[in-house]
PDB file of N, CA, C and O in Angstrom:
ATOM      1  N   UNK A   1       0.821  -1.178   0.000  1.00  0.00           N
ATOM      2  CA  UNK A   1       0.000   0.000   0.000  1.00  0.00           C
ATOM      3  C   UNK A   1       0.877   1.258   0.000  1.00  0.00           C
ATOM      4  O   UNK A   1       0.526   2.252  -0.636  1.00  0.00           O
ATOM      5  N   UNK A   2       1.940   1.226   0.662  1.00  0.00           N
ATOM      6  CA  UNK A   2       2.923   2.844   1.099  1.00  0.00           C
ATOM      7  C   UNK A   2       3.235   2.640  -0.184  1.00  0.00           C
ATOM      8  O   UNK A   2       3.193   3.744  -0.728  1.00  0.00           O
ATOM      9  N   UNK A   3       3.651   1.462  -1.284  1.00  0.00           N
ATOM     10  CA  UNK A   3       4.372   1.893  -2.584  1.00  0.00           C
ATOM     11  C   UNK A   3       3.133   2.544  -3.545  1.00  0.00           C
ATOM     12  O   UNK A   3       3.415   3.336  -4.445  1.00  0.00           O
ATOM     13  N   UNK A   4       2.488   2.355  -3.417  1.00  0.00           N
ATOM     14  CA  UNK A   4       0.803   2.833  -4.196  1.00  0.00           C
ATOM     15  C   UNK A   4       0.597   4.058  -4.122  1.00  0.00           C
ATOM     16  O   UNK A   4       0.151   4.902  -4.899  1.00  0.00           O
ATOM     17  N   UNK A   5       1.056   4.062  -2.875  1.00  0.00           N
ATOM     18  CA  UNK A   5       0.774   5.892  -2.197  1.00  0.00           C
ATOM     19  C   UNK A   5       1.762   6.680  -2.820  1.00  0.00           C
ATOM     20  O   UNK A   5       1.559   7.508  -3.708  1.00  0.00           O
ATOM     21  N   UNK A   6       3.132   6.298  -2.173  1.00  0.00           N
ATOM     22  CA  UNK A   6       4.180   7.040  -3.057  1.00  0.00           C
ATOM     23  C   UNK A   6       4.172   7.136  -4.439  1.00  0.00           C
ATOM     24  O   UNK A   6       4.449   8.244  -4.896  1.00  0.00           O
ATOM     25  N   UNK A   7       3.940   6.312  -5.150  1.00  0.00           N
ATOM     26  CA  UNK A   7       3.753   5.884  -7.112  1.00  0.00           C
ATOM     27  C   UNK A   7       3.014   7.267  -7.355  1.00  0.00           C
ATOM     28  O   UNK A   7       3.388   8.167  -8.107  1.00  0.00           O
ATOM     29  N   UNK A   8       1.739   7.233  -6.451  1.00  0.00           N
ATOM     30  CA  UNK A   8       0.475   8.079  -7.261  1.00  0.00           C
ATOM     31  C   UNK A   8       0.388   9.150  -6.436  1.00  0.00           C
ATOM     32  O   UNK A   8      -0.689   9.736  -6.544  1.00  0.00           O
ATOM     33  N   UNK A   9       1.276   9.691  -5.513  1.00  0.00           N
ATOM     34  CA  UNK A   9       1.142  11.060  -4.975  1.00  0.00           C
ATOM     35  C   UNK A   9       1.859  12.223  -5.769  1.00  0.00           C
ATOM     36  O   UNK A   9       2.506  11.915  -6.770  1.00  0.00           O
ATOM     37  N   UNK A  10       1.764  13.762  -5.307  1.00  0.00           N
ATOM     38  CA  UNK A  10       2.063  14.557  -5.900  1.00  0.00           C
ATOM     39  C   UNK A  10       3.456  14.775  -5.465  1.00  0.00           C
ATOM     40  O   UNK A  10       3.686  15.175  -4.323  1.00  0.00           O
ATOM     41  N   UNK A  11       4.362  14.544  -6.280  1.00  0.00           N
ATOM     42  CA  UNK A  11       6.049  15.468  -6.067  1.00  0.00           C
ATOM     43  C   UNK A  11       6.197  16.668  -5.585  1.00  0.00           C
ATOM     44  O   UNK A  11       5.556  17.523  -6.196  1.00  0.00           O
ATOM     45  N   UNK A  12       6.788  17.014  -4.745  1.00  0.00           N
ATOM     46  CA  UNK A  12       7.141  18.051  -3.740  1.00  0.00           C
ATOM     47  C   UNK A  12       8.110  18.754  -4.222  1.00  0.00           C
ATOM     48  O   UNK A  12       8.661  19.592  -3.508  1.00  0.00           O
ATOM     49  N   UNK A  13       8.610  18.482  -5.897  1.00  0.00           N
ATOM     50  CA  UNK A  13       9.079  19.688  -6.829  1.00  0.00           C
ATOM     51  C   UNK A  13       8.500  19.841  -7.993  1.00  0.00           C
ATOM     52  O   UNK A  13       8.218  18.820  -8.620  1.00  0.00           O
ATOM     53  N   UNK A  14       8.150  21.304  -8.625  1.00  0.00           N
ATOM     54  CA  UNK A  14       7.792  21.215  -9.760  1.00  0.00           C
ATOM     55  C   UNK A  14       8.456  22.634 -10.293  1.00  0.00           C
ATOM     56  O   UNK A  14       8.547  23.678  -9.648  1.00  0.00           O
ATOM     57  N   UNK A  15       8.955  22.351 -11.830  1.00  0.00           N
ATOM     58  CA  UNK A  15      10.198  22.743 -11.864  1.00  0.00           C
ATOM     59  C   UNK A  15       9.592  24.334 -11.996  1.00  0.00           C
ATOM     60  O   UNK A  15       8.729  24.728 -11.212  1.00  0.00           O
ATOM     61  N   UNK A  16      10.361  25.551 -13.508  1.00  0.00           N
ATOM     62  CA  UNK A  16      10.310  26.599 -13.361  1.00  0.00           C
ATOM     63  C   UNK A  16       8.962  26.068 -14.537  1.00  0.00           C
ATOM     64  O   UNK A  16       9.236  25.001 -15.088  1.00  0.00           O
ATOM     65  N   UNK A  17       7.726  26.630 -14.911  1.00  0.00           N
ATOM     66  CA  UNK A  17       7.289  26.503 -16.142  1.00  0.00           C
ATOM     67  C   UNK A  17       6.251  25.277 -16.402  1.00  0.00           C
ATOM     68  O   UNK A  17       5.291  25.188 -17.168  1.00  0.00           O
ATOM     69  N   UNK A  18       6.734  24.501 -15.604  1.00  0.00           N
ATOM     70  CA  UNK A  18       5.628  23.099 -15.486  1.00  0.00           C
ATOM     71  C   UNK A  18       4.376  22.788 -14.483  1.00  0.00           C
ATOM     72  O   UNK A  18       4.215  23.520 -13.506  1.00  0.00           O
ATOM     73  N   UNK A  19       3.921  22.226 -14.611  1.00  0.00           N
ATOM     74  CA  UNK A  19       2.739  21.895 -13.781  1.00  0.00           C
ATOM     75  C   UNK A  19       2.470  20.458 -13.685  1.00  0.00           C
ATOM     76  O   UNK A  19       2.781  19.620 -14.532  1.00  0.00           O
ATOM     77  N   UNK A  20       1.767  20.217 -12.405  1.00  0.00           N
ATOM     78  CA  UNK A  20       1.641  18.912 -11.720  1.00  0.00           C
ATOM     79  C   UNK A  20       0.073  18.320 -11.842  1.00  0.00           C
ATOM     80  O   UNK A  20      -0.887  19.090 -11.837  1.00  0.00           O
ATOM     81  N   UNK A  21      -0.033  17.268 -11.921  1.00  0.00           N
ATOM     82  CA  UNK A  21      -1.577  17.063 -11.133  1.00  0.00           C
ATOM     83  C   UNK A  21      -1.766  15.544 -10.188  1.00  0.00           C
ATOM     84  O   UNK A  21      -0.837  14.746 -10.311  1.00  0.00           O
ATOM     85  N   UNK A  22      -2.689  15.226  -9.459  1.00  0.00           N
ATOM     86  CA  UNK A  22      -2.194  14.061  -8.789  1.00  0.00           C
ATOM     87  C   UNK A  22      -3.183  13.902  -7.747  1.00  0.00           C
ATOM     88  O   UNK A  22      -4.187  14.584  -7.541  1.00  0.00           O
ATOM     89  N   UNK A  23      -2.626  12.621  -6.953  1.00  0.00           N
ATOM     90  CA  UNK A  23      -3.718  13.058  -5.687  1.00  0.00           C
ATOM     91  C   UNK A  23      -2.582  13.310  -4.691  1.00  0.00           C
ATOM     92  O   UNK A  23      -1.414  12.959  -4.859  1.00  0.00           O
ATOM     93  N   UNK A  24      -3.143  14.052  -3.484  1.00  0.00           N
ATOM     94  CA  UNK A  24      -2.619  13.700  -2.132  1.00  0.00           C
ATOM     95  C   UNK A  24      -3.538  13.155  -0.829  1.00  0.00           C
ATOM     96  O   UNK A  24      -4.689  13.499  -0.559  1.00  0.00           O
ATOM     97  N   UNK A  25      -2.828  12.361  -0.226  1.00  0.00           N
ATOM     98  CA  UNK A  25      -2.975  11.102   0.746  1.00  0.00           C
ATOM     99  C   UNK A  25      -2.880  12.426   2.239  1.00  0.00           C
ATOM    100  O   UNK A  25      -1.878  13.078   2.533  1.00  0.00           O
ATOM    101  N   UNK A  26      -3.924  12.469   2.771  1.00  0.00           N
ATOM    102  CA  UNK A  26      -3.720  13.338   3.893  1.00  0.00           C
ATOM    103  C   UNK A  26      -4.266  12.305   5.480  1.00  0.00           C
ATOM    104  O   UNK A  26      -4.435  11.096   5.315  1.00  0.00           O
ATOM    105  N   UNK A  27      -4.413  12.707   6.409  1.00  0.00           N
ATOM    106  CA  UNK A  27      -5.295  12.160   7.879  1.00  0.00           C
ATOM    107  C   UNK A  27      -6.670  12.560   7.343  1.00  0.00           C
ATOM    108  O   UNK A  27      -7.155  13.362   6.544  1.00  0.00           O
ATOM    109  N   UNK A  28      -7.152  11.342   8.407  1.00  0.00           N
ATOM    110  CA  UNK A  28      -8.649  11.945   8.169  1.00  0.00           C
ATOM    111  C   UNK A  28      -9.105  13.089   8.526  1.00  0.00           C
ATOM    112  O   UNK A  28      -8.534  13.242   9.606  1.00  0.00           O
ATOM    113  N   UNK A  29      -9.698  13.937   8.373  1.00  0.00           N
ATOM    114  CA  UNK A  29     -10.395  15.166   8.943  1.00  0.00           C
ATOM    115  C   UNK A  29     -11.916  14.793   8.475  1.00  0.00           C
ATOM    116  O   UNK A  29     -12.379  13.917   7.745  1.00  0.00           O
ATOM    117  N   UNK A  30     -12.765  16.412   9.620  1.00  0.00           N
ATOM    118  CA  UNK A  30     -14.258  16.132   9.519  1.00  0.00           C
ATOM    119  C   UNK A  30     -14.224  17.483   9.235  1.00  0.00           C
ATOM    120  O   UNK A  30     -13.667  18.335   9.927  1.00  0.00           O
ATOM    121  N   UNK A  31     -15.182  17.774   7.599  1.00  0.00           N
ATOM    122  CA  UNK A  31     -15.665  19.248   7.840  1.00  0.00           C
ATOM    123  C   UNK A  31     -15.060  19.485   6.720  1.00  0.00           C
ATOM    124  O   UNK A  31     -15.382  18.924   5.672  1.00  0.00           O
ATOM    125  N   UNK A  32     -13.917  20.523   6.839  1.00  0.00           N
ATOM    126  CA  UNK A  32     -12.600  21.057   6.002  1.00  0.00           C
ATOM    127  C   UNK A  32     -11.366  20.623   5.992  1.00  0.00           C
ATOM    128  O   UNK A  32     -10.727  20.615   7.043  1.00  0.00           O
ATOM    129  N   UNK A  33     -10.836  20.205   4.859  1.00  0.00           N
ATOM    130  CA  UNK A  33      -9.513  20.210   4.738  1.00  0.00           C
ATOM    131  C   UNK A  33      -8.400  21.484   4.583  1.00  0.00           C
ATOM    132  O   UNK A  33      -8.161  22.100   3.545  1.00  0.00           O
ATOM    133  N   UNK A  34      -7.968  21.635   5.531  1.00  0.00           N
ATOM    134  CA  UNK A  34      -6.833  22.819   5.448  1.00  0.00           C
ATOM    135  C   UNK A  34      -5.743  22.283   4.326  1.00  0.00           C
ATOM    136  O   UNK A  34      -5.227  21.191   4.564  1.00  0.00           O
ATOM    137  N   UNK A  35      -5.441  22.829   3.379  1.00  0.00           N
ATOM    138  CA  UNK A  35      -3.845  22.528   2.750  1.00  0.00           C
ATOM    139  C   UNK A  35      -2.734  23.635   2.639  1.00  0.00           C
ATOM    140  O   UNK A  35      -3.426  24.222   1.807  1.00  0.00           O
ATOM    141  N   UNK A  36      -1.913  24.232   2.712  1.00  0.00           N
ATOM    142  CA  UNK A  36      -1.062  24.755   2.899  1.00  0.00           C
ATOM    143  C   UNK A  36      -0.143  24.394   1.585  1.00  0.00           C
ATOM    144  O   UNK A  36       0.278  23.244   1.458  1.00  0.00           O
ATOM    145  N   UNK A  37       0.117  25.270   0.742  1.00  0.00           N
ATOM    146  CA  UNK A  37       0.960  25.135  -0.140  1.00  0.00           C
ATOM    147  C   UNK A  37       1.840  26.435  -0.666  1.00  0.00           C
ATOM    148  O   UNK A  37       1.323  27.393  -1.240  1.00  0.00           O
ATOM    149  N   UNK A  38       3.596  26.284  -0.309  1.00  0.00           N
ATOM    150  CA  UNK A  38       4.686  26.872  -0.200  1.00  0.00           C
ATOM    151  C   UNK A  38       5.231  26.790  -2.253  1.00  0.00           C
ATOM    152  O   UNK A  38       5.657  25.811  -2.866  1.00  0.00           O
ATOM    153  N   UNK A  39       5.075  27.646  -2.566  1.00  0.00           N
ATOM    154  CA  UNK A  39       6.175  27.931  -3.636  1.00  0.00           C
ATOM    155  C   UNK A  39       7.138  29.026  -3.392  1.00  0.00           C
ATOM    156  O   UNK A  39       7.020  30.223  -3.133  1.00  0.00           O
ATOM    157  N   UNK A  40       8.668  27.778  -3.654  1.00  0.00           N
ATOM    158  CA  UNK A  40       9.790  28.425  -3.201  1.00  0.00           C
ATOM    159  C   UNK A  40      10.924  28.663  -4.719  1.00  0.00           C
ATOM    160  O   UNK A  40      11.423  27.924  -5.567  1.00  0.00           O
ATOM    161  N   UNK A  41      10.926  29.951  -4.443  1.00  0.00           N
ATOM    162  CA  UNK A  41      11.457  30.692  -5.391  1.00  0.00           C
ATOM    163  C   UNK A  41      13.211  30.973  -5.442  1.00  0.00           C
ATOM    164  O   UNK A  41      13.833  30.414  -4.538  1.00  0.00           O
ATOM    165  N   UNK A  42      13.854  31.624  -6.228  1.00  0.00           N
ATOM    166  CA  UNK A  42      15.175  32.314  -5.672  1.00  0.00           C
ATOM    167  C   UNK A  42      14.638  33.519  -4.821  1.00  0.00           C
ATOM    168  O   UNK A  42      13.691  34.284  -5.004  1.00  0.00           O
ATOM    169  N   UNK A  43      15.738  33.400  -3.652  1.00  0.00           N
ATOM    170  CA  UNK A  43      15.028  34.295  -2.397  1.00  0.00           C
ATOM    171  C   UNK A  43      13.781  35.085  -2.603  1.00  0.00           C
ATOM    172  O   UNK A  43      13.645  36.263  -2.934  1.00  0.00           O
ATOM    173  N   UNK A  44      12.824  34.079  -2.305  1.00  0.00           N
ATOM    174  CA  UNK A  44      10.856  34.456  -2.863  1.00  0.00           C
ATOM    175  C   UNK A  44      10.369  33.174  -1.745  1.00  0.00           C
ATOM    176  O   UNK A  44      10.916  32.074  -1.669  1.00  0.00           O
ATOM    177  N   UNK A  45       9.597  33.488  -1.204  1.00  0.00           N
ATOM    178  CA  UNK A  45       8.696  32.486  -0.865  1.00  0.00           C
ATOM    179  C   UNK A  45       7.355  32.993  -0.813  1.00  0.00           C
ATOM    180  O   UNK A  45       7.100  34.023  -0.188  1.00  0.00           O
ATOM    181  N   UNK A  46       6.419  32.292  -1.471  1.00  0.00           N
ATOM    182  CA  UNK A  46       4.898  32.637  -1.928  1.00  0.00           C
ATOM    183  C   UNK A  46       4.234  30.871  -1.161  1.00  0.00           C
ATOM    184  O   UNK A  46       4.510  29.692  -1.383  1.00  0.00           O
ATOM    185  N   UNK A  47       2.973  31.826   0.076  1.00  0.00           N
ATOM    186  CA  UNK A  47       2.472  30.846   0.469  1.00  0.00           C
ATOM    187  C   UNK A  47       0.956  30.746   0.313  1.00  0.00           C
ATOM    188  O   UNK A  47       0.315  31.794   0.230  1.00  0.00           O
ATOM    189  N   UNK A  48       0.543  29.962   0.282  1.00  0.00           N
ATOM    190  CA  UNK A  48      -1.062  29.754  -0.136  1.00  0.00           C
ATOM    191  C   UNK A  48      -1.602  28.661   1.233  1.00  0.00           C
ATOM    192  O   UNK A  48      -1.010  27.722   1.765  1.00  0.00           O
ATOM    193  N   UNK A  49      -3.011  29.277   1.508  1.00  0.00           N
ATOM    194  CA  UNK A  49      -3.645  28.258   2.312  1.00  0.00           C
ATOM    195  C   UNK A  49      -4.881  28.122   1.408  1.00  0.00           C
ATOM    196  O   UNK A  49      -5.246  28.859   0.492  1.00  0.00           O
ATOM    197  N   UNK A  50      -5.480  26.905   1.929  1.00  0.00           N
ATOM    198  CA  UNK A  50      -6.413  26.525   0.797  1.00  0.00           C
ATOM    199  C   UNK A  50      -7.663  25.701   2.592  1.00  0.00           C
ATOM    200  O   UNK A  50      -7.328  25.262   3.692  1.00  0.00           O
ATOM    201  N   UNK A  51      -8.888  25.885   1.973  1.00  0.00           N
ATOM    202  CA  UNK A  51      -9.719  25.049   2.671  1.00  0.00           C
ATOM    203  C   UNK A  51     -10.446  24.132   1.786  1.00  0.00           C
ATOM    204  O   UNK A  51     -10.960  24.805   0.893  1.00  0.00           O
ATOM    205  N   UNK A  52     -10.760  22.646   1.623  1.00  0.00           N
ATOM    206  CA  UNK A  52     -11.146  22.047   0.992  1.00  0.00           C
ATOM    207  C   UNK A  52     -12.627  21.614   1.725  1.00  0.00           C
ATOM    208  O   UNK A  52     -12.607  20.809   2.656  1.00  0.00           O
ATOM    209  N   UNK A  53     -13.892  22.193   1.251  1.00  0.00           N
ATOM    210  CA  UNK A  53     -15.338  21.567   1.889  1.00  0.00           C
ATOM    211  C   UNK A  53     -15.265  20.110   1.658  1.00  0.00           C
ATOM    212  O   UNK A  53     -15.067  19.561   0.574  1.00  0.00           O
ATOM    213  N   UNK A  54     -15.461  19.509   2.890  1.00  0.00           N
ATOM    214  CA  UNK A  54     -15.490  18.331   2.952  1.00  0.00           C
ATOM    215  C   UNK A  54     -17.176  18.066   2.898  1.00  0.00           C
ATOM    216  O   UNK A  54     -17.891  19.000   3.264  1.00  0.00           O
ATOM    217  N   UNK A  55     -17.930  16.559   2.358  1.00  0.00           N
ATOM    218  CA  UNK A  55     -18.992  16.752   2.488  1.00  0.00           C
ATOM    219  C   UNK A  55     -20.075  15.991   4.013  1.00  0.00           C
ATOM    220  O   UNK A  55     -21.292  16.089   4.171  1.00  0.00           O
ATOM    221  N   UNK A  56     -19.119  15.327   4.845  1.00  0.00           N
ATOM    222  CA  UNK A  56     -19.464  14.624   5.588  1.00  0.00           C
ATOM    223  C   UNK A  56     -19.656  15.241   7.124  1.00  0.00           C
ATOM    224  O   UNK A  56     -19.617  14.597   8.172  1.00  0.00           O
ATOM    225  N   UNK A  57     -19.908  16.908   6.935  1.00  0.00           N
ATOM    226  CA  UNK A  57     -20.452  17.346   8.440  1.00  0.00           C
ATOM    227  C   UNK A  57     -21.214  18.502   7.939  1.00  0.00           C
ATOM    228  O   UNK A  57     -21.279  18.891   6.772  1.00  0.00           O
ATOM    229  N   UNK A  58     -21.822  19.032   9.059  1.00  0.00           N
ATOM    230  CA  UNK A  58     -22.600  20.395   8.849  1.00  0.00           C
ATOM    231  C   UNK A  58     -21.814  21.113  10.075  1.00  0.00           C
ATOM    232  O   UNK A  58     -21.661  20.312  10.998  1.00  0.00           O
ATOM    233  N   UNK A  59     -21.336  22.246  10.315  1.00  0.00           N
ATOM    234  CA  UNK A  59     -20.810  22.452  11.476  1.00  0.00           C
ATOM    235  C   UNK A  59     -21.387  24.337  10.993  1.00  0.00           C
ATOM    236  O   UNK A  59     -21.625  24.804   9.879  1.00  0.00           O
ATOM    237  N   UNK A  60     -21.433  24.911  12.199  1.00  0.00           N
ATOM    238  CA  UNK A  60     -21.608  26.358  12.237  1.00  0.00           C
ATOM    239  C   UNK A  60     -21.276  27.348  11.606  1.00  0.00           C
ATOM    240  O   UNK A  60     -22.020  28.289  11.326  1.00  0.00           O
ATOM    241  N   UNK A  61     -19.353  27.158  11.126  1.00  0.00           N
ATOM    242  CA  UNK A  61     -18.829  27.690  10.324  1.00  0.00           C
ATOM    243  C   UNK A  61     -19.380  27.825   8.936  1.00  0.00           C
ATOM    244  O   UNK A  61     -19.124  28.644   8.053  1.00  0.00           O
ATOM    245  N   UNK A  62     -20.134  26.896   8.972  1.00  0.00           N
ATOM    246  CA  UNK A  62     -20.996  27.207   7.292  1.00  0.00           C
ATOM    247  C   UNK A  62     -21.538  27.907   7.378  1.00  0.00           C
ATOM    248  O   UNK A  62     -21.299  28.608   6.395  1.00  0.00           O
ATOM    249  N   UNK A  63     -22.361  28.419   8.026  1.00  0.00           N
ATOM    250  CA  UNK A  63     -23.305  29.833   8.131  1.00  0.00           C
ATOM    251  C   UNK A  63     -22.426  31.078   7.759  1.00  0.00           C
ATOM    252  O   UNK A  63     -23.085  31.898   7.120  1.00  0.00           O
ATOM    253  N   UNK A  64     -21.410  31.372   7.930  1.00  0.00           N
ATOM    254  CA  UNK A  64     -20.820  32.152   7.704  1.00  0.00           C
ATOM    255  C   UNK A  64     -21.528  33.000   6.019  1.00  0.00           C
ATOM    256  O   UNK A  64     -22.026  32.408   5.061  1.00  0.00           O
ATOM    257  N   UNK A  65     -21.359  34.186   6.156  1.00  0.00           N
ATOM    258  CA  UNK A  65     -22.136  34.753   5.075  1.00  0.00           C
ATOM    259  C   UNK A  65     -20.732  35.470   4.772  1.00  0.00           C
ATOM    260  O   UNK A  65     -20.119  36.427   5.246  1.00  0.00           O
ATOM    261  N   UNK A  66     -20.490  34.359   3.556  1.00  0.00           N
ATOM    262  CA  UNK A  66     -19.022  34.854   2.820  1.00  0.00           C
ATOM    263  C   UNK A  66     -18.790  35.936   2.031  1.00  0.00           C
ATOM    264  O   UNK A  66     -17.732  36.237   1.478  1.00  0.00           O
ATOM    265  N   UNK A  67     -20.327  36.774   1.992  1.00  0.00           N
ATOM    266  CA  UNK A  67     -20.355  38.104   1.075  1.00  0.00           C
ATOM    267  C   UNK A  67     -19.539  39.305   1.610  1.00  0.00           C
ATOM    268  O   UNK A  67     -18.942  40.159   0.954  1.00  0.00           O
ATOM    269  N   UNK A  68     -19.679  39.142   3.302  1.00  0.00           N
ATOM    270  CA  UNK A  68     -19.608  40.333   3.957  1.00  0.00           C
ATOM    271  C   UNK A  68     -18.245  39.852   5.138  1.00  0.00           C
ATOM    272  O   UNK A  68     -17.901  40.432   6.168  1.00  0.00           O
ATOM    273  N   UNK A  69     -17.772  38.784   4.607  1.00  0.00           N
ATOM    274  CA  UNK A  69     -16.806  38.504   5.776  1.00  0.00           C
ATOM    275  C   UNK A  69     -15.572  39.445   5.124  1.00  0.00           C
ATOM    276  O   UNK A  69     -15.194  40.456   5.716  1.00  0.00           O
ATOM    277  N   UNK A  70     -15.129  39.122   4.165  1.00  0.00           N
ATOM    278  CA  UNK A  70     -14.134  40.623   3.906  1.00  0.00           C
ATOM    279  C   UNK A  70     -14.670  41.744   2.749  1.00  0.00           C
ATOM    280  O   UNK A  70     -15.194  41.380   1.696  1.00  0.00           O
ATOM    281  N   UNK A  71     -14.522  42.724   2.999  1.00  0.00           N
ATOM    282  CA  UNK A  71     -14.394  44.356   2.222  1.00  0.00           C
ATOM    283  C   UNK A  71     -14.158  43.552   0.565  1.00  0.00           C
ATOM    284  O   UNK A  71     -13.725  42.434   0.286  1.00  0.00           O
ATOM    285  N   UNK A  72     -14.568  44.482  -0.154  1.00  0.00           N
ATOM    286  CA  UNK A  72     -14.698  44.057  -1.615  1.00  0.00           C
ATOM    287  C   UNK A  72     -13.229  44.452  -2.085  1.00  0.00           C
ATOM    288  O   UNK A  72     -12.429  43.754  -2.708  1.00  0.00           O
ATOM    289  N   UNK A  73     -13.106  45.566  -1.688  1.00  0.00           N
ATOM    290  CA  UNK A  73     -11.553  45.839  -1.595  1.00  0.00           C
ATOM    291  C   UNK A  73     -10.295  44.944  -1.982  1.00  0.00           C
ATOM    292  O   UNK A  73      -9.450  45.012  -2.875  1.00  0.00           O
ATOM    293  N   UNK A  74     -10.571  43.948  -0.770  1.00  0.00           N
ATOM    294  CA  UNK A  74      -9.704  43.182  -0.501  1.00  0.00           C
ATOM    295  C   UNK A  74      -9.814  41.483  -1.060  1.00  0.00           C
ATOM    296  O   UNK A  74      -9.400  40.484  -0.472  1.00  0.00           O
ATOM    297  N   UNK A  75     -10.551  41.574  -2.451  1.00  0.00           N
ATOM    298  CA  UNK A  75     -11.292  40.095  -2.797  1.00  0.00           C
ATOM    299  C   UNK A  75     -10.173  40.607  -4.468  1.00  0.00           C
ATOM    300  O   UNK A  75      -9.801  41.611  -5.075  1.00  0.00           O
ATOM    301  N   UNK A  76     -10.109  39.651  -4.503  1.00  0.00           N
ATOM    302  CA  UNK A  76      -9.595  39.587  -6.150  1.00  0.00           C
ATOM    303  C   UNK A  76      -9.907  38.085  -6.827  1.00  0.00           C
ATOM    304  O   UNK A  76      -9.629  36.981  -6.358  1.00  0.00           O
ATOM    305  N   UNK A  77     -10.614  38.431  -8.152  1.00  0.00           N
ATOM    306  CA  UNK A  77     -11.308  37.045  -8.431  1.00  0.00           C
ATOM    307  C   UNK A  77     -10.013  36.895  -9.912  1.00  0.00           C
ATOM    308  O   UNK A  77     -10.143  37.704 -10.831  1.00  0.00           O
ATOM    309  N   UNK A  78      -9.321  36.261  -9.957  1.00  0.00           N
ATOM    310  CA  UNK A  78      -7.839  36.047 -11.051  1.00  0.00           C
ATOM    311  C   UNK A  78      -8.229  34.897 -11.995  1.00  0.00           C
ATOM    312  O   UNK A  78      -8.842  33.942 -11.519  1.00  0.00           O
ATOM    313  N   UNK A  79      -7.981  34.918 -13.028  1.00  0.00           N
ATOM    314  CA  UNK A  79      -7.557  33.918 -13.914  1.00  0.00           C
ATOM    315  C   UNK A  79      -6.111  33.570 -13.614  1.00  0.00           C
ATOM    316  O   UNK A  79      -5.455  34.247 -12.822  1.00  0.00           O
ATOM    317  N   UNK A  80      -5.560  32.403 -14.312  1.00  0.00           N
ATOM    318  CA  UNK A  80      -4.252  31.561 -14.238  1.00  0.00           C
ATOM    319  C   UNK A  80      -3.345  32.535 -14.851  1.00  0.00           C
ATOM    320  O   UNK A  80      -2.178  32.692 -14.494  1.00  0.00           O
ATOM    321  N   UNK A  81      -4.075  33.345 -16.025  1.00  0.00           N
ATOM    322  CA  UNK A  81      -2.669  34.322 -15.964  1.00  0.00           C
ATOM    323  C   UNK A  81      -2.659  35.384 -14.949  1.00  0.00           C
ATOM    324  O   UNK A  81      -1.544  35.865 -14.747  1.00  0.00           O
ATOM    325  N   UNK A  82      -3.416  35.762 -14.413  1.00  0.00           N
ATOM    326  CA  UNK A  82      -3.310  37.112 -13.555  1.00  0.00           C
ATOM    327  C   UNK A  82      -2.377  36.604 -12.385  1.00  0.00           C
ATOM    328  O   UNK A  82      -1.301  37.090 -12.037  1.00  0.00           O
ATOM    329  N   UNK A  83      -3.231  35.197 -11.710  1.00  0.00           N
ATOM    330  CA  UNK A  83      -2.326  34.751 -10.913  1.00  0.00           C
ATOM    331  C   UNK A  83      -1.169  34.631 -11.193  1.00  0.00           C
ATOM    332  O   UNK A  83      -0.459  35.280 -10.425  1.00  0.00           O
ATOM    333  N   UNK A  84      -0.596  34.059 -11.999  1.00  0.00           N
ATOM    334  CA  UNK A  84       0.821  33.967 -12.613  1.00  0.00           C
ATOM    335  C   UNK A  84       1.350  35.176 -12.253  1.00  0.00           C
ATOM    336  O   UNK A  84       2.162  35.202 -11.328  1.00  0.00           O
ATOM    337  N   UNK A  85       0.916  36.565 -13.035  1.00  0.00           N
ATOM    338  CA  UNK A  85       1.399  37.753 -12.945  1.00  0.00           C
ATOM    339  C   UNK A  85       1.698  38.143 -11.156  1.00  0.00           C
ATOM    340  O   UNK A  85       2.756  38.553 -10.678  1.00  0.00           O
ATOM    341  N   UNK A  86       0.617  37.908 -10.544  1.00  0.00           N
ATOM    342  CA  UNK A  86       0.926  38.110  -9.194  1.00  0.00           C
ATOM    343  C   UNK A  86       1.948  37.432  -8.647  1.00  0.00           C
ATOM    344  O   UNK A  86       2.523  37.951  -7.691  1.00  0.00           O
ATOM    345  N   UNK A  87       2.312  36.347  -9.061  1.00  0.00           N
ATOM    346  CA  UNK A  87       3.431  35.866  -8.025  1.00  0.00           C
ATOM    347  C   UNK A  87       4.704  36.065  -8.563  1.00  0.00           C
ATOM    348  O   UNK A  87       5.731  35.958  -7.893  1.00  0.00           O
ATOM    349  N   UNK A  88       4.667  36.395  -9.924  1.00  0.00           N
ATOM    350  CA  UNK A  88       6.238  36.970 -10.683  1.00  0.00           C
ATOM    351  C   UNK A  88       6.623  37.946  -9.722  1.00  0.00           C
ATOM    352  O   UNK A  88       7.665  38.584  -9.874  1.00  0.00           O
TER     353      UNK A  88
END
């Protein structure tokens, strides 16, 4: 099973220009998955947190009314190139 896992998980490098796809093997969680993902640059580090809805709870935090939790200000909706542009 650990060789199955390793075979078909995602590589923890991806070079300058390329892109990955894959699964990853995490603990169980209930609710949300937190992921955390570091791209490391020449002296750059760009970090991303990510929440993944899980579908197997209802918990409070869903109520949350995601319109008004931050200022419009501060929302930016990007395509893959904009993003790109942002992290150059």
């Amino acid at each position: 099973m650990r060789a199955h896992f390793l075979a078909t998980a995602i590589r923890s490098f991806v070079g300058p220009g390329q892109g990955i796809e894959g699964w990853m093997f995490t603990t169980l969680d209930r609710g949300v998955k937190a992921i955390n993902v570091d791209l490391i640059g020449a002296r750059r580090l760009q970090e991303f947190f990510f929440m993944v809805q899980l579908s197997d709870l209802r918990a409070d935090y869903q109520d949350v009314d995601q319109e008004k939790l931050y200022p419009l200000d501060q929302i930016r909706d990007v395509d893959e190139n904009a993003l790109r542009a942002a992290l150059e």
